[in-house]
Each structure stands twice: as structure tokens, then as C-alpha cells.
LUMMAR-819665 format. One record per residue: residue number from 1; residue in three letters; x, y, z of N, C-alpha, C in turn. Coordinates in Angstrom, 3 decimals. Example, Ala and Ser with C-alpha at 12.3 -4.5 7.8 and 13.67 -1.06 7.14 Angstrom:
# LUMMAR-819665
 num residuo     n_xx     n_yy     n_zz    ca_xx    ca_yy    ca_zz     c_xx     c_yy     c_zz
   1     ALA   13.190   -5.690    7.800   12.300   -4.500    7.800   13.200   -3.300    7.800
   2     SER   12.850   -2.250    7.080   13.670   -1.060    7.140   12.900    0.030    7.870
END
This chain:
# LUMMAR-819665
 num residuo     n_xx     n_yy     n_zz    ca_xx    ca_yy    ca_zz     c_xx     c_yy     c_zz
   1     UNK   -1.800   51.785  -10.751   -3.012   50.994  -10.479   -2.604   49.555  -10.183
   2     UNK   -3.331   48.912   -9.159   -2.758   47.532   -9.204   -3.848   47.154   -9.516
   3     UNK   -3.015   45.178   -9.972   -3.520   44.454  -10.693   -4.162   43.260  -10.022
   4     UNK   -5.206   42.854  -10.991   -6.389   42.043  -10.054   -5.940   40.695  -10.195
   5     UNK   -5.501   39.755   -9.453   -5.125   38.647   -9.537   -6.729   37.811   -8.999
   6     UNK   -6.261   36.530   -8.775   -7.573   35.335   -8.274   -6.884   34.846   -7.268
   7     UNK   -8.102   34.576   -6.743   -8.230   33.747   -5.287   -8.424   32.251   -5.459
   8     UNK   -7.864   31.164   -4.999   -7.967   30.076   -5.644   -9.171   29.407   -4.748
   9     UNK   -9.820   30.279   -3.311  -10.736   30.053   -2.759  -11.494   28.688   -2.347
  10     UNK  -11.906   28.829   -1.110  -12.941   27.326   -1.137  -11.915   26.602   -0.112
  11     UNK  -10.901   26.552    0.316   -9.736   25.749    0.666   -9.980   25.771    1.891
  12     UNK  -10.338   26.895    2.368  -10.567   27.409    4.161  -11.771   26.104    4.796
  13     UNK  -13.016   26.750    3.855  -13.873   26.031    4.467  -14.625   24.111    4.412
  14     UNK  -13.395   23.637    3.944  -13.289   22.181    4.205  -13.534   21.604    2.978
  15     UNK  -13.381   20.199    3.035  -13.431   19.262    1.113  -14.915   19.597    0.675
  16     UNK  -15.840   19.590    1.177  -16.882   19.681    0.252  -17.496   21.221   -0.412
  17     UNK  -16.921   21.855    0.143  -16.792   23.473   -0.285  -15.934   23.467   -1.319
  18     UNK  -14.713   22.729   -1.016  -13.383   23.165   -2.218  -13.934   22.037   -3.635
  19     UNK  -14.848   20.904   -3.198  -15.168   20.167   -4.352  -16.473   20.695   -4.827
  20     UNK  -17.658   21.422   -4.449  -18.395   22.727   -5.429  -17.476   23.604   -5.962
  21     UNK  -16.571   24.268   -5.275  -15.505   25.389   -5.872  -15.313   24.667   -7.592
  22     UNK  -14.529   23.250   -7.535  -14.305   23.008   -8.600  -15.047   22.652   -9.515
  23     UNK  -16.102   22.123   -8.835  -16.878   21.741  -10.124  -17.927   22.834  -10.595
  24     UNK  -17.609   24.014   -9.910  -17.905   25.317  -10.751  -16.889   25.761  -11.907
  25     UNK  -15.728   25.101  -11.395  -14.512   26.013  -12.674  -14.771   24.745  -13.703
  26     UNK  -14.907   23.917  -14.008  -15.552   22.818  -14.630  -16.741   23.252  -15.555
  27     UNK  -17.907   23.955  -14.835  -18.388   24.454  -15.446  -18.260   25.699  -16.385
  28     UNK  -17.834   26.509  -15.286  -17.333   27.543  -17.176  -16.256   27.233  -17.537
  29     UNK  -15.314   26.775  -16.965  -14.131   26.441  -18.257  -14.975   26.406  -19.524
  30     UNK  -15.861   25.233  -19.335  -16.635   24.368  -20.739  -17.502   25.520  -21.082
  31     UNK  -18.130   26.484  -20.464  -18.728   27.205  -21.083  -18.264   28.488  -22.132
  32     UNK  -16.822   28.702  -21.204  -16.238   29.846  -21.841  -14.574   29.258  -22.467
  33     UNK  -14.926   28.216  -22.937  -13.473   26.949  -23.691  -13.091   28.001  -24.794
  34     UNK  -14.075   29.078  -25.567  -12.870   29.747  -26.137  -11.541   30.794  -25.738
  35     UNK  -12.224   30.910  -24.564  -11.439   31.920  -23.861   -9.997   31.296  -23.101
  36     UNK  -10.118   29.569  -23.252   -8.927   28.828  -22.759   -9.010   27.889  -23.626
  37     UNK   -8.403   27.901  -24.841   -7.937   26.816  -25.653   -6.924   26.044  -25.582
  38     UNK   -5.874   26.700  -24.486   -4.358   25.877  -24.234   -4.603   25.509  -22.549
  39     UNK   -5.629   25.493  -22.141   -5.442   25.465  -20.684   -4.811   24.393  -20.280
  40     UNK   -3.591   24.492  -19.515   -2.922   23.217  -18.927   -2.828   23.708  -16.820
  41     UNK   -3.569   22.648  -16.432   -3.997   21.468  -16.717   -5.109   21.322  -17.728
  42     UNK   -5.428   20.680  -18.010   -6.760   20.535  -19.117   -7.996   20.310  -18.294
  43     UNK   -9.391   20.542  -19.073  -10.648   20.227  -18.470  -10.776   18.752  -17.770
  44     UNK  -10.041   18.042  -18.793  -10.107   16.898  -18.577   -9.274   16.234  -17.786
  45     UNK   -8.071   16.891  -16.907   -6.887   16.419  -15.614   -7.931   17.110  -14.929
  46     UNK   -8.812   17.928  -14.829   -9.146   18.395  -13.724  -10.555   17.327  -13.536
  47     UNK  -11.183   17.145  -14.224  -12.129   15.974  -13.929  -11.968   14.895  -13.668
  48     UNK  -10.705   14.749  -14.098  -10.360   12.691  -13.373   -9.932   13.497  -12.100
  49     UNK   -9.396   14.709  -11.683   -8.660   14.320  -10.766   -9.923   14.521   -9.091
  50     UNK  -10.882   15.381   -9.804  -11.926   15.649   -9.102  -12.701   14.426   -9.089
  51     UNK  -12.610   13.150  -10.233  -13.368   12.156   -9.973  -12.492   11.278   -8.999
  52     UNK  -11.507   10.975   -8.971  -10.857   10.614   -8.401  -11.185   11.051   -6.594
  53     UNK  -11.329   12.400   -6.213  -11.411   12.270   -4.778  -12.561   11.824   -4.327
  54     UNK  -14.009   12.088   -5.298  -14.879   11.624   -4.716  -15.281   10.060   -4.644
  55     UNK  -14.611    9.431   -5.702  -14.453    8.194   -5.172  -13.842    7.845   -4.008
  56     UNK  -12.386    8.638   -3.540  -12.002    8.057   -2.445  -12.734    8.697   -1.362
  57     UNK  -13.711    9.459   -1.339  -14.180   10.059   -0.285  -15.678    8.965   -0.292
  58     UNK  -15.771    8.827   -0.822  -17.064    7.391   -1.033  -16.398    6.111   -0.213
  59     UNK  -14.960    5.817   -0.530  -14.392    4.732   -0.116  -13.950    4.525    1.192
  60     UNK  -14.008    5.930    2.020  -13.708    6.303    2.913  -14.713    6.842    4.142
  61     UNK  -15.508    6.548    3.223  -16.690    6.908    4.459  -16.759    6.275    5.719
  62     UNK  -16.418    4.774    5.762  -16.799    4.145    7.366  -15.658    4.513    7.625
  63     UNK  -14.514    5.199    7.829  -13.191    5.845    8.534  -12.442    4.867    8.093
  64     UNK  -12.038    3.868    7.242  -10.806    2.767    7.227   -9.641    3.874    7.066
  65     UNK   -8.454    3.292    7.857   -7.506    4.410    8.059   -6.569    4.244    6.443
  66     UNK   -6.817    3.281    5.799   -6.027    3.079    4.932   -6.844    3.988    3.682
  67     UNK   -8.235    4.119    3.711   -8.582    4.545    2.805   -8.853    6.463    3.219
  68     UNK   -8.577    7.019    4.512   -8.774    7.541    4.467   -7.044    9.154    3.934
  69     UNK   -6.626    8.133    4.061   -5.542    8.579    4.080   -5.128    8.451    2.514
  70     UNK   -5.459    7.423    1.594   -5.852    7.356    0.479   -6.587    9.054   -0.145
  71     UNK   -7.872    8.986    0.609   -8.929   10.252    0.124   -7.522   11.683    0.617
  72     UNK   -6.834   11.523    1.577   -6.419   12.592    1.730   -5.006   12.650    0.487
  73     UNK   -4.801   11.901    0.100   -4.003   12.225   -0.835   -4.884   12.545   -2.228
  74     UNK   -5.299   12.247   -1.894   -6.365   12.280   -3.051   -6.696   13.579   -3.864
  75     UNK   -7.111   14.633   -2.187   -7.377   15.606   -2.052   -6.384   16.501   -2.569
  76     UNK   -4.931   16.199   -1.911   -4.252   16.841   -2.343   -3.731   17.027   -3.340
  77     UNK   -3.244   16.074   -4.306   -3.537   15.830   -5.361   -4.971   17.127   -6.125
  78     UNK   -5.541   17.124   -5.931   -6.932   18.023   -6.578   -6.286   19.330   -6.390
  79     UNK   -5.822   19.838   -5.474   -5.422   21.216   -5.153   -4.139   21.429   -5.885
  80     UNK   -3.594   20.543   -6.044   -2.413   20.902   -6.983   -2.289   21.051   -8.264
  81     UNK   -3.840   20.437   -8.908   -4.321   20.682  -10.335   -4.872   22.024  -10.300
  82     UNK   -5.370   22.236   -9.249   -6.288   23.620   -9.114   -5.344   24.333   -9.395
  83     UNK   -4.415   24.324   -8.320   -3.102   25.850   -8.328   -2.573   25.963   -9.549
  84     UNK   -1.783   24.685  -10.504   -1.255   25.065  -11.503   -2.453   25.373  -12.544
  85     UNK   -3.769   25.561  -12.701   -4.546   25.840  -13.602   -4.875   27.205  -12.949
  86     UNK   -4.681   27.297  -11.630   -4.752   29.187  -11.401   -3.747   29.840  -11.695
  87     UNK   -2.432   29.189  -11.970   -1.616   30.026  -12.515   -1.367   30.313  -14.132
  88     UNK   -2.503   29.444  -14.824   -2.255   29.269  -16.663   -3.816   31.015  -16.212
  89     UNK   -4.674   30.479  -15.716   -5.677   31.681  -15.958   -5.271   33.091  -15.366
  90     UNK   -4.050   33.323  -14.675   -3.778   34.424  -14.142   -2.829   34.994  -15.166
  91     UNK   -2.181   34.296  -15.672   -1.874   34.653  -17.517   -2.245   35.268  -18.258
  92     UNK   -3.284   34.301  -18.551   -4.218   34.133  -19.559   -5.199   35.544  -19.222
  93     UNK   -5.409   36.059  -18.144   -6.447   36.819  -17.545   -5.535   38.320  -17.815
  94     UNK   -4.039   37.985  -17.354   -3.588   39.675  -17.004   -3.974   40.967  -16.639
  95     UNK   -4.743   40.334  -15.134   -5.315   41.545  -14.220   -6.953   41.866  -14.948
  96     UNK   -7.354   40.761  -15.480   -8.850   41.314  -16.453  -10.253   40.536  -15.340
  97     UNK  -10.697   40.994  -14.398  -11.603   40.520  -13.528  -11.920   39.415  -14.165
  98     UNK  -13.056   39.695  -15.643  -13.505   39.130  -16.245  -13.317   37.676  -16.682
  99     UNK  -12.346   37.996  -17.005  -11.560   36.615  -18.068  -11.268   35.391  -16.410
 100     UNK  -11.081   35.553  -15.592  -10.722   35.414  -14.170  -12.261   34.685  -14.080
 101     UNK  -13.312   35.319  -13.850  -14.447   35.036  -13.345  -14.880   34.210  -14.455
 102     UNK  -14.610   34.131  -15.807  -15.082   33.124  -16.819  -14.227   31.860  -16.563
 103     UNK  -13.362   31.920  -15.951  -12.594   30.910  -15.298  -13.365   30.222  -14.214
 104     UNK  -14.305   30.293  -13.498  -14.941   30.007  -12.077  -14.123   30.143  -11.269
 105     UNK  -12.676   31.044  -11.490  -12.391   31.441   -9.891  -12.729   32.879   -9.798
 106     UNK  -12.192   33.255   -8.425  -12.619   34.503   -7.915  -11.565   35.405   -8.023
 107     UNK  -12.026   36.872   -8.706  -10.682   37.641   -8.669  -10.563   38.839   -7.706
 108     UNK   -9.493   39.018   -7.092   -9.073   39.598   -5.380   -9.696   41.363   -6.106
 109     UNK   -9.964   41.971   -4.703   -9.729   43.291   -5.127   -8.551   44.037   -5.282
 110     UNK   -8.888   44.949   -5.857   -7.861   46.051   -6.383   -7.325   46.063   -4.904
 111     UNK   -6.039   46.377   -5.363   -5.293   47.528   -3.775   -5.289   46.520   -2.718
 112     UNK   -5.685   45.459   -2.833   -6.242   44.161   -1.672   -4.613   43.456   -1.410
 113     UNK   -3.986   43.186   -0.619   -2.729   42.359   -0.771   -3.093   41.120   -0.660
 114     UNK   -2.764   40.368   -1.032   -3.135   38.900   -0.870   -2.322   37.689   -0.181
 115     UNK   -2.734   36.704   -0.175   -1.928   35.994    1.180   -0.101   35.852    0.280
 116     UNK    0.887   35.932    1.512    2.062   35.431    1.105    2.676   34.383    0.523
 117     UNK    3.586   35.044   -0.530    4.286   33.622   -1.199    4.464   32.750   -0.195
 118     UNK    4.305   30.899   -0.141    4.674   30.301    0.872    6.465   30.884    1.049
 119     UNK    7.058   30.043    1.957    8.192   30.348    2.407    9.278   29.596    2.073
 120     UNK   10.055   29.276    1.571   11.472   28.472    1.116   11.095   27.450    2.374
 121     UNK   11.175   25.963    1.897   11.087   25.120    2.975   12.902   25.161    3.738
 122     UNK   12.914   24.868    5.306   14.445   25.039    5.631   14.728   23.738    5.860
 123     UNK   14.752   23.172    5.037   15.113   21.495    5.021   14.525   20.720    4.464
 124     UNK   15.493   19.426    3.994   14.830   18.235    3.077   15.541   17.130    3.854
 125     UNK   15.163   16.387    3.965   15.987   15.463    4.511   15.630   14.035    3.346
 126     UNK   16.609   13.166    3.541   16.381   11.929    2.564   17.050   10.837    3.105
 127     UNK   16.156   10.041    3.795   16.407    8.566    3.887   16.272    7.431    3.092
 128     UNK   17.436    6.974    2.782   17.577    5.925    1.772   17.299    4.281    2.505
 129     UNK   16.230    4.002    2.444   16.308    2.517    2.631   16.966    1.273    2.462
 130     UNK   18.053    1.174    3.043   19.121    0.135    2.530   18.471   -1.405    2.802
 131     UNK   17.465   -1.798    2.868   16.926   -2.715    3.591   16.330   -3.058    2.158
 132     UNK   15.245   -2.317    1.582   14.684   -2.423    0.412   15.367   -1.810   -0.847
 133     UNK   14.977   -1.925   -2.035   15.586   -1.639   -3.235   15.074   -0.399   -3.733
 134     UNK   15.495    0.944   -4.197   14.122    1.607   -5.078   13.853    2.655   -3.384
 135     UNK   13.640    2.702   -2.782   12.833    3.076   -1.753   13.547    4.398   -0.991
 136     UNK   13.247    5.536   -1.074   13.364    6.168    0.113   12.537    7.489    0.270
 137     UNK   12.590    7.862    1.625   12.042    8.587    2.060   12.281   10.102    2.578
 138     UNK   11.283   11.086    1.937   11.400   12.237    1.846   10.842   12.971    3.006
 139     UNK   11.657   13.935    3.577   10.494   14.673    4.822   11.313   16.079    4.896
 140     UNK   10.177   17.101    5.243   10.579   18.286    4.911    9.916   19.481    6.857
 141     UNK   10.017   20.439    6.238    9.621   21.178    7.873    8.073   21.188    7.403
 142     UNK    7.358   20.954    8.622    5.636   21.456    8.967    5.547   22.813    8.254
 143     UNK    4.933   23.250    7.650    4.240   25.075    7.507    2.812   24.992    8.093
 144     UNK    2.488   25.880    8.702    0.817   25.439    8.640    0.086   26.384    7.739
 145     UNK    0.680   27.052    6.996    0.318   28.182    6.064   -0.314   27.042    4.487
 146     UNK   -0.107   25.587    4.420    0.341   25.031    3.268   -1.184   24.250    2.672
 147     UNK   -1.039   24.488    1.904   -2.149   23.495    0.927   -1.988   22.284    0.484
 148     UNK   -0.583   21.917    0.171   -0.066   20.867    0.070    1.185   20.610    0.473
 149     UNK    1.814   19.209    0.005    3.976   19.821   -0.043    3.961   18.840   -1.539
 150     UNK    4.720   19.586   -2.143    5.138   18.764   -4.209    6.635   18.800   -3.250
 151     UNK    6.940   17.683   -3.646    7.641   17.310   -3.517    8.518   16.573   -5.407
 152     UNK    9.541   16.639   -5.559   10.040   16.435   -6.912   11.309   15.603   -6.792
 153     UNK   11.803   14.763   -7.437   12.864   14.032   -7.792   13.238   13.658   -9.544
 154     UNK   14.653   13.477   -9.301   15.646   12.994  -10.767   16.578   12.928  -10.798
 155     UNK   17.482   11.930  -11.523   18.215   11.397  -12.070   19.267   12.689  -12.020
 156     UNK   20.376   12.552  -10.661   21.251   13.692  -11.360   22.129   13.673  -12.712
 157     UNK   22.345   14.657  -13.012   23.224   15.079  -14.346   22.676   14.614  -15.529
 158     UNK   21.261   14.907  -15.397   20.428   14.040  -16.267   19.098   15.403  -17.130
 159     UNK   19.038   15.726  -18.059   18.153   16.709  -18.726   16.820   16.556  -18.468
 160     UNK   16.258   15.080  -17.426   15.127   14.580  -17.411   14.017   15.701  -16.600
 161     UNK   12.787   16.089  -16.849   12.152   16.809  -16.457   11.860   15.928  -14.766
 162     UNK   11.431   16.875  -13.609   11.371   16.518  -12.195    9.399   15.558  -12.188
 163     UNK    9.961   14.745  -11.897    8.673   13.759  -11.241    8.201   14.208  -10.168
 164     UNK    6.795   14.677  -10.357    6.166   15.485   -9.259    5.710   14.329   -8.474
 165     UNK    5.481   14.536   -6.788    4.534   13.984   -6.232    4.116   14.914   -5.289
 166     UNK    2.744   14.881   -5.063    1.812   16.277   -3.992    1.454   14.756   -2.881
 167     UNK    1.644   15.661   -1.908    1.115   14.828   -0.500    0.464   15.999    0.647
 168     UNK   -0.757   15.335    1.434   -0.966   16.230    1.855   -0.100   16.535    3.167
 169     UNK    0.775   15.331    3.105    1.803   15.222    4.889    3.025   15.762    4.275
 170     UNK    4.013   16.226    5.486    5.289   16.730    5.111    6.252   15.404    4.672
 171     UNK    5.851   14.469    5.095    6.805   12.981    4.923    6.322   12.538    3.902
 172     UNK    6.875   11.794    3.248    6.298   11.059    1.662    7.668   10.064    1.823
 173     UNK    6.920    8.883    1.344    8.286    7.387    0.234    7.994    7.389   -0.871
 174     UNK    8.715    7.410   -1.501    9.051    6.990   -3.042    9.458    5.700   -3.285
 175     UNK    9.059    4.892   -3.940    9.587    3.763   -4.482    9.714    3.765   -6.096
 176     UNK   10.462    2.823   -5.961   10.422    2.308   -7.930   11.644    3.204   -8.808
 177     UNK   12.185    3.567   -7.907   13.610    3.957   -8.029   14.306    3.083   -8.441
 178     UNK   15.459    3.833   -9.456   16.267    2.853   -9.944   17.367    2.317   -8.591
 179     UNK   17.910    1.428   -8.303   18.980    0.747   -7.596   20.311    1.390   -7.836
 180     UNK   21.204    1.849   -6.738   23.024    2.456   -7.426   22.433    3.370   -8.562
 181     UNK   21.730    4.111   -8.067   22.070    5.199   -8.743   21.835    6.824   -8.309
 182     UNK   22.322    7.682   -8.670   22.303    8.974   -7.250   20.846   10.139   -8.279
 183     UNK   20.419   10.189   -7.155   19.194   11.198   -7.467   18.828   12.718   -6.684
 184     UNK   18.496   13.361   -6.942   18.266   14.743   -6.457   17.127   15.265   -6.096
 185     UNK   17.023   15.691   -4.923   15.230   15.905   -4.700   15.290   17.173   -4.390
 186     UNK   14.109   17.815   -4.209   13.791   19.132   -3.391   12.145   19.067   -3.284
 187     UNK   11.832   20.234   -2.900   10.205   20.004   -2.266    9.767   21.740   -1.905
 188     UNK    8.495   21.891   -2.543    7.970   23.415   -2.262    6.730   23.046   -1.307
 189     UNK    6.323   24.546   -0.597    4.795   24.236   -0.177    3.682   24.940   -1.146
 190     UNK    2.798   23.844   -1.209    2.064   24.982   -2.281    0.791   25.613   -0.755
 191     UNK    0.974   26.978   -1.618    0.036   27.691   -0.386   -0.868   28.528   -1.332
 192     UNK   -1.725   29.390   -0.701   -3.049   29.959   -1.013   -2.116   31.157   -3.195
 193     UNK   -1.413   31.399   -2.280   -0.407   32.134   -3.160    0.047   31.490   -3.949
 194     UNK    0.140   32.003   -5.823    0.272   30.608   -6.944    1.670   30.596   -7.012
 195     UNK    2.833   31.511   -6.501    4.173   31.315   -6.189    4.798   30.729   -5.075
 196     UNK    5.645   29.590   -5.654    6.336   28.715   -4.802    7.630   29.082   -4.429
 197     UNK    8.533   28.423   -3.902   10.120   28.753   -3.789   10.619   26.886   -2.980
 198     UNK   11.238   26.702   -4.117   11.921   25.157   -3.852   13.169   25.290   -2.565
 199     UNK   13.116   24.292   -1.768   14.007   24.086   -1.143   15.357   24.075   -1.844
 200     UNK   15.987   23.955   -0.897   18.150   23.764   -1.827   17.623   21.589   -2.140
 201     UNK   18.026   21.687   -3.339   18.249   20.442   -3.868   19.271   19.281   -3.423
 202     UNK   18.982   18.367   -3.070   19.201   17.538   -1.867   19.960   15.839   -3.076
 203     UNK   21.153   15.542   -2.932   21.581   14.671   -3.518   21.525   13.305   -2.704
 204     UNK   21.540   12.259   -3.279   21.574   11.186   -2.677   21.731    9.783   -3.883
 205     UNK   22.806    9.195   -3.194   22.118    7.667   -4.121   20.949    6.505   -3.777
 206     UNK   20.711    5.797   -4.505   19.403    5.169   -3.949   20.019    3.547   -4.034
 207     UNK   19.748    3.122   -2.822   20.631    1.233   -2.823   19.396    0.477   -3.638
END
């Protein structure tokens, strides 16, 4: 028999569809909170992060390119709280429609295949800004399959957990890097599917 996974849904048909989507799982989370007592992200990352876009989508209304591009990170950002909280309830659920739908997402049918793991990105590239201090820049291949790109960095030879950043573009800068010192990046796409696959990990020092 196969097993009923969730649809993280709403994504297709544009931001104000995917921002009801969430603020339905918002709603029963809180209604059915015994059924997720460890949920990470928490009720509460998912509400700043949902308050968060609609402010920038407020801020962004007369088109300023600075703010709109703002809202689109914004956005993305939101989908990346979504995915890792569809992957604590697909857990938490283990193929149980139910427990899934007390979640406010949607769970796939039986026998249904569902969209593909994204794909191993085939490249990272890393430009180090020798001009500025702290600074460089990450860019990876286009997918058009993608919901976002997480992109991650750290301190090689270092036990330190990876500093996420979600963008909704394949290019991203980092700043606030330490100076002379060598760091390691890689970068997944997050797609409809709650399994990722990281690029090959990419070394570099930072001037």
C-alpha cells in the first residue's frame, strides 16, 4: 500500500493564494497544537515570517524596485518556513491523511506520484570581493522546477552549524564575513518535493 504524503500547495497559483494557504495552517496548527507540540518551525516563525511578507507586499505596492525585490525575498523566505514545517508534519503524520489535514496542508492521493525530488544543483560558483571586506558572492544554475535556492555557508574545519540564506534569485551576496579567513558554501533548490540534494561544497577564503 502506499503512503499518503502532503502537498505543500498554493505555490502554483501566485502570493496571495500561497498567503491564504498559510494562514490556514496557522489556523489549525492553533487549533489542533496538541497534535504538534514540538513543531519546528514554530507557530510563531511562521507568523512573523508571514507578517513579514505582507508588510513588504504593502511596501511594495507603488512598484519601488528596491522594495519590490525586498517583498520577493520576503516571499521566499515564507516558503522556506513552509517546506521545513511540511517536513516536521510528514513525520509527525506517517502517511495518516488526518493528522496531515489537522496540519492545514493537503494530503496527496494514494498510488498518486508526486512532483520530483529537485535535482543536485551542477554548480556553485563563489566570487570573493577583493575590493570590499566580508563580501562575496554566491550564484548557482537556473531550475525552473524551484521554489526557492537556500543557499548555506561556514567556517571550514569548524563544528559550526551552516547559516542558511533562502533567495528567491539563483545569485545572492553575503556580507559580514569574517576577513582572511576560508569558508565553505553549497546551495539546494527547494522545490514542490520536501527532499533536497546539496550541491558539492565549494571552498574559498574571504579578503
Amino acid at each position: 500500500m502506499s503512503k499518503v504524503t502532503l502537498k505543500t500547495g498554493g505555490t502554483s497559483n501566485g502570493e496571495a493564494q500561497f498567503v491564504r494557504f498559510v494562514e490556514n495552517i496557522i489556523v489549525k496548527l492553533t487549533e489542533n497544537a496538541d497534535l504538534f507540540t514540538e513543531a519546528d518551525p514554530s507557530i510563531a516563525d511562521l507568523e512573523q515570517a508571514l507578517a513579514k511578507v505582507k508588510q513588504a507586499q504593502a511596501d511594495a505596492a507603488y512598484r519601488d524596485k528596491r522594495f519590490v525585490v525586498l517583498k520577493n525575498q520576503a516571499f521566499a523566505a515564507l516558503k522556506t518556513v513552509v517546506y521545513h514545517l511540511s517536513l516536521y508534519v510528514e513525520r509527525q503524520a506517517n502517511g495518516d491523511a488526518a493528522v496531515i489535514l489537522a496540519a492545514g496542508f493537503n494530503p496527496s492521493a494514494r498510488g498518486i506520484i508526486g512532483p520530483k525530488p529537485a535535482p543536485q544543483p551542477k554548480f556553485l560558483s563563489v566570487d570573493v570581493n577583493a575590493r570590499i571586506s566580508g563580501v562575496t558572492t554566491l550564484k548557482t544554475a537556473y531550475w525552473k522546477g524551484n521554489l526557492a535556492y537556500q543557499f548555506e555557508y561556514r567556517k571550514k574545519n569548524t563544528d559550526t552549524d551552516w547559516t542558511r540564506l533562502t533567495s528567491s534569485r539563483s545569485k545572492v551576496t553575503i556580507t559580514g564575513l569574517d576577513p582572511v579567513q576560508e569558508y565553505e558554501f553549497r546551495v539546494a533548490y527547494i522545490g514542490r518535493n520536501p527532499q533536497m540534494t546539496y550541491s558539492d561544497v565549494v571552498s574559498s577564503y574571504v579578503f
